[in-house]
KOLDO-147489 format. One record per atom (N, C-alpha, C): x, y, z; residue in one letter. Coordinates in steps of 0.001 Angstrom, whole numbers, plus 500000, padded with zeros to 6 digits. Atoms other than C-alpha are relative to their C-alpha. Layout:
! residues N
<X = X; Y = Y; Z = Z; mike = a> $
...
***
This chain:
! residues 81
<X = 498789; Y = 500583; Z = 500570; mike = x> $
<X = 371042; Y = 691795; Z = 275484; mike = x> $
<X = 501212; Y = 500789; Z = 500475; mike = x> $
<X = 499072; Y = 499579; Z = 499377; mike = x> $
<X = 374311; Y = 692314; Z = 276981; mike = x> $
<X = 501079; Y = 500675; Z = 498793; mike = x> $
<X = 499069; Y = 499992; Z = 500964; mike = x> $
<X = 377102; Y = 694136; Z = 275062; mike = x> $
<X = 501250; Y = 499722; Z = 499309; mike = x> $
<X = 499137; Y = 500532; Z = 499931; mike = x> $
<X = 379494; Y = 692571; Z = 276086; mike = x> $
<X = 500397; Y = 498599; Z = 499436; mike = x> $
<X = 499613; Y = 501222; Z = 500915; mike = x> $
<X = 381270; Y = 689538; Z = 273521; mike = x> $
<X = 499943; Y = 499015; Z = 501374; mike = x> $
<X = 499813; Y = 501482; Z = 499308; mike = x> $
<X = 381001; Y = 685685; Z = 275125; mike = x> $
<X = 501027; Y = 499730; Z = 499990; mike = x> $
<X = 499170; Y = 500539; Z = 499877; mike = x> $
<X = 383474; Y = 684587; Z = 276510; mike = x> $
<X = 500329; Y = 498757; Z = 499294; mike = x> $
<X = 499817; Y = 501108; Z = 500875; mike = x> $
<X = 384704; Y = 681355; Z = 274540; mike = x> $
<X = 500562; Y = 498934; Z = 501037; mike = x> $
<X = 499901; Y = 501151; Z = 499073; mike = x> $
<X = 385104; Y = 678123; Z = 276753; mike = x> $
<X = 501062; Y = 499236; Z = 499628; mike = x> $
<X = 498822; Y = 500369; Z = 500788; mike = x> $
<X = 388554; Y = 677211; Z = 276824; mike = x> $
<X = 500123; Y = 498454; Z = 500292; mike = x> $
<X = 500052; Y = 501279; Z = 500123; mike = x> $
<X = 389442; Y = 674113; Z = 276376; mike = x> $
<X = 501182; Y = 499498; Z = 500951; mike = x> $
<X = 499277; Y = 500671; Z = 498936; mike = x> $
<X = 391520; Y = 671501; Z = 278992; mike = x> $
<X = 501132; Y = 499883; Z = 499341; mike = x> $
<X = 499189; Y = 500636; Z = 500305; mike = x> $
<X = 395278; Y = 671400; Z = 278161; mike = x> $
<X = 500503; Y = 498938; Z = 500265; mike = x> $
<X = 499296; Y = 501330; Z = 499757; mike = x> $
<X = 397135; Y = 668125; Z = 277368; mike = x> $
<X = 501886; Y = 500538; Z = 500148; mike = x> $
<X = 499249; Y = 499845; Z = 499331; mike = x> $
<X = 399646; Y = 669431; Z = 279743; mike = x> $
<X = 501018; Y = 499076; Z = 500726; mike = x> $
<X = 499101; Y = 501003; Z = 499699; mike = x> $
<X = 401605; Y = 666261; Z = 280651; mike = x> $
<X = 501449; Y = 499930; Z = 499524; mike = x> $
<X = 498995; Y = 499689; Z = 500073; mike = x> $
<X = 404574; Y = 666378; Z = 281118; mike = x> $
<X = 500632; Y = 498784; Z = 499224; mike = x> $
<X = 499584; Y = 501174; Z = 500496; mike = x> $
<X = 406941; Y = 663539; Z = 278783; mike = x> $
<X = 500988; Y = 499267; Z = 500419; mike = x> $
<X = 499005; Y = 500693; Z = 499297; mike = x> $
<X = 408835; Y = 660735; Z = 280219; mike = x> $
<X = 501645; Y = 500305; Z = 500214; mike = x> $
<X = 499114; Y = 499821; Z = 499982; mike = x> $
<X = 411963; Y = 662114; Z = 278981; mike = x> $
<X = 500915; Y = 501316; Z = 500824; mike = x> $
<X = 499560; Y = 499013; Z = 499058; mike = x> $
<X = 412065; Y = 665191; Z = 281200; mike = x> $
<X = 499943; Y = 499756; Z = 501229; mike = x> $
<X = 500361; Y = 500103; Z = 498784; mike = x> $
<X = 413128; Y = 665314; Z = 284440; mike = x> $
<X = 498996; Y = 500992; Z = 500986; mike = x> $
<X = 500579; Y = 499021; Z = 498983; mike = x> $
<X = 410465; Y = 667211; Z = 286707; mike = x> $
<X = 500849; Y = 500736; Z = 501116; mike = x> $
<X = 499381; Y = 499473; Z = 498987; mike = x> $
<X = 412696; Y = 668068; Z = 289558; mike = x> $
<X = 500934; Y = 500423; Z = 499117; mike = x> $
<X = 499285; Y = 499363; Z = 500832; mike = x> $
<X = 415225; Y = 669126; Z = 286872; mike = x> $
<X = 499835; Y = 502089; Z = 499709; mike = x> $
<X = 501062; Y = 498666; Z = 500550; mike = x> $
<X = 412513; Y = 671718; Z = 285337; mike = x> $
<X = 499940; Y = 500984; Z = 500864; mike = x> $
<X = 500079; Y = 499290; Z = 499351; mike = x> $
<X = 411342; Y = 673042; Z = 288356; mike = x> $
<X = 501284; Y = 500863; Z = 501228; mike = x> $
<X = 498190; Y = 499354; Z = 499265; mike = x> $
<X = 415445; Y = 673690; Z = 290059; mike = x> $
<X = 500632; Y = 500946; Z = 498835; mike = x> $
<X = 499382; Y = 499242; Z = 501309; mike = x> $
<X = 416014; Y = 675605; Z = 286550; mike = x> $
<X = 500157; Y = 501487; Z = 500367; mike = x> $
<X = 500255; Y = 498833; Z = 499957; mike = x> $
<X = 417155; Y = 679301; Z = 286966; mike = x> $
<X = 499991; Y = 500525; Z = 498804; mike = x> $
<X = 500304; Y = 499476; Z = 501054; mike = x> $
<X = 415954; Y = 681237; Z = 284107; mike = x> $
<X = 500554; Y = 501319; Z = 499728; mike = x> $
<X = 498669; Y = 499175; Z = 500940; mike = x> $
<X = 419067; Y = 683553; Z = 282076; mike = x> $
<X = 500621; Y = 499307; Z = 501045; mike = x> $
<X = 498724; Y = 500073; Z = 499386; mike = x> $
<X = 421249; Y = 681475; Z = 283958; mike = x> $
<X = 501338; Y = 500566; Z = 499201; mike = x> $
<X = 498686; Y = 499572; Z = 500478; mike = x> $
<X = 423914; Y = 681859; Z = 281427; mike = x> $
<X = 499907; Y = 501246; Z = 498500; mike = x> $
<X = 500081; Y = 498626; Z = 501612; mike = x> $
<X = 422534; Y = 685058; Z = 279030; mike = x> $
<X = 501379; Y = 500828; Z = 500541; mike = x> $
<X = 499338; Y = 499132; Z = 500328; mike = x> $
<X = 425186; Y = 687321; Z = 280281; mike = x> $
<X = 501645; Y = 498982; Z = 499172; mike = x> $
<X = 498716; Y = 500140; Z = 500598; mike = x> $
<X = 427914; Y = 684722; Z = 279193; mike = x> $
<X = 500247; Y = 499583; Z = 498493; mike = x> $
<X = 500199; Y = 500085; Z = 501355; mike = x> $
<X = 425923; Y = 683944; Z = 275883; mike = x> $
<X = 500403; Y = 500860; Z = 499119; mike = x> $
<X = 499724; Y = 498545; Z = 500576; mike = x> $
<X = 425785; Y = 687812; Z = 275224; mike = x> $
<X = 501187; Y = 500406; Z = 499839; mike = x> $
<X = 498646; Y = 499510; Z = 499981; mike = x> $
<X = 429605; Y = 688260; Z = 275986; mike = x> $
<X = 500607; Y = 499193; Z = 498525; mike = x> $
<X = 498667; Y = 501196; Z = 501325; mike = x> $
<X = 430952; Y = 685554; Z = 273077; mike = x> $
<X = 498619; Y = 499938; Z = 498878; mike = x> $
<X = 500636; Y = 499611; Z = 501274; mike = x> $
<X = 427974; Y = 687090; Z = 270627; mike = x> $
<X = 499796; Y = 501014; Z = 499589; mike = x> $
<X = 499914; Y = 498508; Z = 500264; mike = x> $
<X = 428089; Y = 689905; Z = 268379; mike = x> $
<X = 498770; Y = 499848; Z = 498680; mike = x> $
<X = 500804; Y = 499932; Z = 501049; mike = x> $
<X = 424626; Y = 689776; Z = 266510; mike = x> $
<X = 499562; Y = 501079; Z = 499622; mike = x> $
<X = 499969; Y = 498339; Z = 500522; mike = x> $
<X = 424130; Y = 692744; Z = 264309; mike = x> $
<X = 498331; Y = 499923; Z = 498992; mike = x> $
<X = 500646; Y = 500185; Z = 500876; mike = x> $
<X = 420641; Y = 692870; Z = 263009; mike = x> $
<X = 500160; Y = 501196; Z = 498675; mike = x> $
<X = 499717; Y = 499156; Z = 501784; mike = x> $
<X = 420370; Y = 693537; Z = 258822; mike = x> $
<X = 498078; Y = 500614; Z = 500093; mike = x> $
<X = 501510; Y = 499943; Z = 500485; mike = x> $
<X = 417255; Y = 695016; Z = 257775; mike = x> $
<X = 499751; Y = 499297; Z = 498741; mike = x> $
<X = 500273; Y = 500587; Z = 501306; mike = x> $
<X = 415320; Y = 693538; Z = 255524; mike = x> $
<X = 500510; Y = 499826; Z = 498520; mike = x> $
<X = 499353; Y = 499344; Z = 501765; mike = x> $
<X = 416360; Y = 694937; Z = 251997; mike = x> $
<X = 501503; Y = 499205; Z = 499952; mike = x> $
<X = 498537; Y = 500160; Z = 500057; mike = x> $
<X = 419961; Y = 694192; Z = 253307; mike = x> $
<X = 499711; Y = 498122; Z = 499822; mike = x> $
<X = 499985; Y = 501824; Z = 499881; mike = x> $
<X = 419141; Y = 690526; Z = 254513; mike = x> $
<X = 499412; Y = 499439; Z = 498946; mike = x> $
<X = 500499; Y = 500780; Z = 501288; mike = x> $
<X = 417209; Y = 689385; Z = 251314; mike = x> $
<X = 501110; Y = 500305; Z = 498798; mike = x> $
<X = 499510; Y = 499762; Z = 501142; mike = x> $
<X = 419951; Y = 690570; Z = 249054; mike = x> $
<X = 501618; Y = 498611; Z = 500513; mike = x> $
<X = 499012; Y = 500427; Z = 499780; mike = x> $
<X = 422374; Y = 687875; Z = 250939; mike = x> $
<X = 499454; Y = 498185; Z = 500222; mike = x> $
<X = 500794; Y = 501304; Z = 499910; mike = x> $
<X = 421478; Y = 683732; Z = 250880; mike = x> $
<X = 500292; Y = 499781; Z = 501144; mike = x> $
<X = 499628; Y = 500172; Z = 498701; mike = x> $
<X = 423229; Y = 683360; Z = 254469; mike = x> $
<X = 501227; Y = 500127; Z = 500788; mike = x> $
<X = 499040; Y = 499040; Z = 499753; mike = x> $
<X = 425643; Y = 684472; Z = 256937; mike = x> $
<X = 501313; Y = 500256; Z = 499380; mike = x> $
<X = 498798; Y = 500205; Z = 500928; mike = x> $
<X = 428645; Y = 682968; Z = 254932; mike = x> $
<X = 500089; Y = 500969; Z = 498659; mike = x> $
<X = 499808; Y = 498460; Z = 501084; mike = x> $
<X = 427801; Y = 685426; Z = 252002; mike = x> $
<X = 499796; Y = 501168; Z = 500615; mike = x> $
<X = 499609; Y = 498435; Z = 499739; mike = x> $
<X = 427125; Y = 688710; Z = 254517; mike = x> $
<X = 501204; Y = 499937; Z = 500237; mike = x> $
<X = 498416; Y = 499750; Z = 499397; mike = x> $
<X = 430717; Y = 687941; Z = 256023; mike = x> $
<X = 500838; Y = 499895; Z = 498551; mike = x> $
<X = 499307; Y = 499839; Z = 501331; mike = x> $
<X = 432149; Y = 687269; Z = 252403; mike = x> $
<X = 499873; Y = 501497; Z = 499696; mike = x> $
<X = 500225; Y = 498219; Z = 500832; mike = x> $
<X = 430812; Y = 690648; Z = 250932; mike = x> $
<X = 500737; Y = 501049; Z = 501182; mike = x> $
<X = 499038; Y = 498878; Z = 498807; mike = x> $
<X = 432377; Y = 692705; Z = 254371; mike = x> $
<X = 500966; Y = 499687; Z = 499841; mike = x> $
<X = 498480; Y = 500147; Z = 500523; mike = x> $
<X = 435327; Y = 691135; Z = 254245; mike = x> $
<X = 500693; Y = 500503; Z = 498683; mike = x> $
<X = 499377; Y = 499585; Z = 500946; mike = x> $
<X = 435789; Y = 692023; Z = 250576; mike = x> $
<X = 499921; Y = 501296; Z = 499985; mike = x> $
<X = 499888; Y = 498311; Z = 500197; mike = x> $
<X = 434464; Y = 695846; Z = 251245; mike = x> $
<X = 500912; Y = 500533; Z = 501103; mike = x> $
<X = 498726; Y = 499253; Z = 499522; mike = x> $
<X = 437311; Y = 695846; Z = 254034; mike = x> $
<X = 501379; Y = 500222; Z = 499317; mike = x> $
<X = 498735; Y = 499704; Z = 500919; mike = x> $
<X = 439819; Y = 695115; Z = 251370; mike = x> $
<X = 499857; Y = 500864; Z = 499080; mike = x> $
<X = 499843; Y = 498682; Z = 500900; mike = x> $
<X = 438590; Y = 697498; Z = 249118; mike = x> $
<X = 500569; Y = 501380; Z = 500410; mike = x> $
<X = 499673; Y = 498464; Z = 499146; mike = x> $
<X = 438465; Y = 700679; Z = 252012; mike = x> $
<X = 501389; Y = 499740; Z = 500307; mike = x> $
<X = 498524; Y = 500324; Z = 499950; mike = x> $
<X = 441690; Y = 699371; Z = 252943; mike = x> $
<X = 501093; Y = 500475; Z = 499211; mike = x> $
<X = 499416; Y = 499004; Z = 500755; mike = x> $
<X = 443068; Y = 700303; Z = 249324; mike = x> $
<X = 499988; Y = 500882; Z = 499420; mike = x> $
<X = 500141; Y = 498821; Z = 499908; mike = x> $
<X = 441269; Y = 702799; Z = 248982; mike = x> $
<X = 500445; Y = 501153; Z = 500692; mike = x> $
<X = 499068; Y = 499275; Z = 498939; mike = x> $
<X = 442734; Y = 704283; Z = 252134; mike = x> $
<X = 501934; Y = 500266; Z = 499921; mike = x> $
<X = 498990; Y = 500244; Z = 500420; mike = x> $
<X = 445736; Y = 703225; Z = 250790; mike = x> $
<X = 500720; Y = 500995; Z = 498915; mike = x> $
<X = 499761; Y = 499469; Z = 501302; mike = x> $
<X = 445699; Y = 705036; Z = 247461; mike = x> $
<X = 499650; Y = 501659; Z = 500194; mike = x> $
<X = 500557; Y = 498212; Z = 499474; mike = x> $
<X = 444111; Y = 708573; Z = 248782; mike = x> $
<X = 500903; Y = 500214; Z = 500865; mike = x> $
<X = 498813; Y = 499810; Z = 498998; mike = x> $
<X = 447323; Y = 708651; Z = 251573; mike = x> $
<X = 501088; Y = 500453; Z = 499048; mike = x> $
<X = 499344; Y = 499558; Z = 501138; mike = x> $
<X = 449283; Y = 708854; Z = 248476; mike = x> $
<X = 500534; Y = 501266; Z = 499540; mike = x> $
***
């Protein structure tokens, strides 16, 4: 007996391509054509966890920053004093 596990017999994909794509399209595609101009006009900041579950979606993380820039703001304000 060998010790080596059986291989498992893969099965034929239903690889067909669907009417609505063009083939010669697909295969003329350069791949990151446009990441560096995606990356330039995005500033994604990942949250960690803890942070991101305490917020329902981006409209409340940018609410809550915005309000802790107006706080440091008069805070900065009031300690110049």
């Amino acid at each position: 007996m060998s010790a080596r596990p059986m291989k498992k017999k893969s099965e034929p994909l239903d690889d067909e391509l669907r009417p609505e794509y063009d083939a010669a399209l697909i295969r003329s595609g350069v791949r990151g054509k446009y990441a560096e101009r995606f990356k330039a006009g995005t500033n994604l900041v990942p949250l960690a966890p803890d942070v991101a579950a305490a917020f329902p979606n981006a409209q409340a993380v940018n609410d809550a920053l915005r309000l802790l820039i107006k706080v440091a703001a008069k805070a900065r304000a009031h300690s110049s004093k």
